[in-house]
C-alpha positions in Angstrom: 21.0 40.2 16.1 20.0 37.6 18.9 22.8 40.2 21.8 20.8 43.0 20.7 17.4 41.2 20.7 18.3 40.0 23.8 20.1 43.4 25.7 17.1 46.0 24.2 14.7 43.2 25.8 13.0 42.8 21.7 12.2 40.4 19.1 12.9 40.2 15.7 11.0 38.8 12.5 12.3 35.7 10.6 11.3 36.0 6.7 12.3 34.2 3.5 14.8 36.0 0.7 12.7 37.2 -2.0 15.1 38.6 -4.8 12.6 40.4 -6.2 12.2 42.7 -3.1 14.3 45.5 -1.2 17.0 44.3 0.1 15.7 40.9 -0.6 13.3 40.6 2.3 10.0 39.0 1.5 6.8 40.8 2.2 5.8 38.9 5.2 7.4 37.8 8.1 6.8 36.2 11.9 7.9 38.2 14.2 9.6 36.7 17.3 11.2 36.6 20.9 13.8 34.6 22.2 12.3 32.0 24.8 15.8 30.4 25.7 19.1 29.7 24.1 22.0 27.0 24.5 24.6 25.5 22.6 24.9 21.8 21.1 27.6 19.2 21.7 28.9 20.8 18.8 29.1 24.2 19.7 26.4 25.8 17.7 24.2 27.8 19.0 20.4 27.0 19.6 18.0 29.6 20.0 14.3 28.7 21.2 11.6 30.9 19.8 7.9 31.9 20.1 6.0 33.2 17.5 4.4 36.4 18.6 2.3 37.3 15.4 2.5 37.6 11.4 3.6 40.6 10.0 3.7 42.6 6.7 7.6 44.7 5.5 7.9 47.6 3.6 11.1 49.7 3.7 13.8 47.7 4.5 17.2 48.5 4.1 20.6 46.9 5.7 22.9 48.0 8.3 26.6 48.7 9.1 26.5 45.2 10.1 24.0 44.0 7.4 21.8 43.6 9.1 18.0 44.1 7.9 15.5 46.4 9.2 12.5 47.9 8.2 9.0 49.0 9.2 6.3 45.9 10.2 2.9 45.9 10.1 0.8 43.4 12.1 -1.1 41.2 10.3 -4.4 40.5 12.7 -6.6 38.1 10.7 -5.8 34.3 11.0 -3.2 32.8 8.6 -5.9 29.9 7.7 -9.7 29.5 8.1 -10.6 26.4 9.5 -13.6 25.0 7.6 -16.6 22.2 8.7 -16.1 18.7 10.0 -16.2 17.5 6.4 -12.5 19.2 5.5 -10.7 18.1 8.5 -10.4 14.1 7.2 -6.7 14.8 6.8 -6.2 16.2 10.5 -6.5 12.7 12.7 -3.6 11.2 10.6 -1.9 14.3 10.4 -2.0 14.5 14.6 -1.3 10.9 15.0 1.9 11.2 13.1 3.0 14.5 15.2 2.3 12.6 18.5 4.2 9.5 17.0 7.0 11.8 16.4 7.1 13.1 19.8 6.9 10.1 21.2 10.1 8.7 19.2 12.0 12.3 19.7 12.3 13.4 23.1 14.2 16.7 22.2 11.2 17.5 20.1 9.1 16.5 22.4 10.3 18.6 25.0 10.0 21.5 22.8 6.3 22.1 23.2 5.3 22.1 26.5 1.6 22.9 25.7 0.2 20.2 22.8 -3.1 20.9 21.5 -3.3 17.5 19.1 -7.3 18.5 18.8 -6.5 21.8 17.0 -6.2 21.3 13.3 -4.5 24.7 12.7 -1.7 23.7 15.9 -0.8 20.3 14.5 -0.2 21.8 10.9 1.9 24.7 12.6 3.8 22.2 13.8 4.5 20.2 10.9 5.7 23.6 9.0 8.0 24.4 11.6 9.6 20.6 11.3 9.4 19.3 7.9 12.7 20.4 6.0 10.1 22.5 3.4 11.5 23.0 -0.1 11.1 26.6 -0.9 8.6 25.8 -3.5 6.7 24.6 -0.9 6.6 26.5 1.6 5.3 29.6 -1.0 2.7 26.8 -2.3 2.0 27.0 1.6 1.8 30.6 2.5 -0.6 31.1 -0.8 -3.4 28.7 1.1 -6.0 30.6 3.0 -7.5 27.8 4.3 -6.5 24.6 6.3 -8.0 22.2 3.9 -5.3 24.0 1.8 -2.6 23.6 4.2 -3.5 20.0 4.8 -3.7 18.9 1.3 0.0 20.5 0.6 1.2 18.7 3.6 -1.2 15.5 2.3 0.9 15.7 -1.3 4.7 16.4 0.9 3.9 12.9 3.5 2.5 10.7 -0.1 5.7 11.6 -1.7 7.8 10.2 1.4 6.2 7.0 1.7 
């Protein structure tokens, strides 16, 4: 996937399984393009991405390879609406702990070379992409239309930690 991504000069769209579906890919996806790519002391690979936009899956099926294709929609409107002053009390703790973390973790750190700390909707992208999400969760997630939504799910995830 990430030689032919890489050789046809493409993306490709990173989904949850959803049993229920064909070929078990979910009905929504990010779709994505390869920023840069090394390896680990380890060996593994690491790929760097950038999410280019949401988008909607209908007629998938696998490959020779098993590999899953299928037809994408984009999805223009926002994931989240971002409400008033008065539902953005979670945000400042929610961004100081994100700065805290890249201040502690250079390797995250480095991984976002453009912070925007005063965007509620950035800093609660953030935490989705690095907090190891339950898959409960991250549906509770992707059900919330708004950010007070997202930032009470994250609110319930960080008072269950401490």
């Amino acid at each position: 996937m990430v030689k032919g991504a890489m050789k046809e000069g493409h993306g490709f769209v990173m989904c949850h399984t959803d049993k229920t579906r064909e070929c078990d890919v979910s009905e929504q996806g990010v779709y994505v393009e390869i920023v840069d790519f090394s390896q680990d002391k380890n060996g593994q690979l690491l790929i760097d991405v950038y999410a280019k936009h949401r988008v909607l899956i209908s007629n998938a099926y696998s490959d020779e390879m098993n590999l899953r294709h299928g037809d994408c929609q984009i999805v223009q409107e926002p994931l989240w609406t971002l409400g008033g002053e008065e539902e953005l009390t979670f945000h400042e703790r929610l961004a100081d702990l994100l700065r805290d973390l890249f201040v502690v973790n250079a390797d995250l750190n480095d991984l976002y070379k453009k912070k925007n700390y005063a965007n509620p909707l950035w800093v609660a992208a953030r935490w989705l992409e690095l907090l190891p999400l339950t898959l409960k969760q991250k549906t509770e997630i992707q059900s919330c239309r708004s950010y007070v939504g997202v930032a009470n799910v994250l609110a319930e995830i960080f008072d269950d930690q401490e």
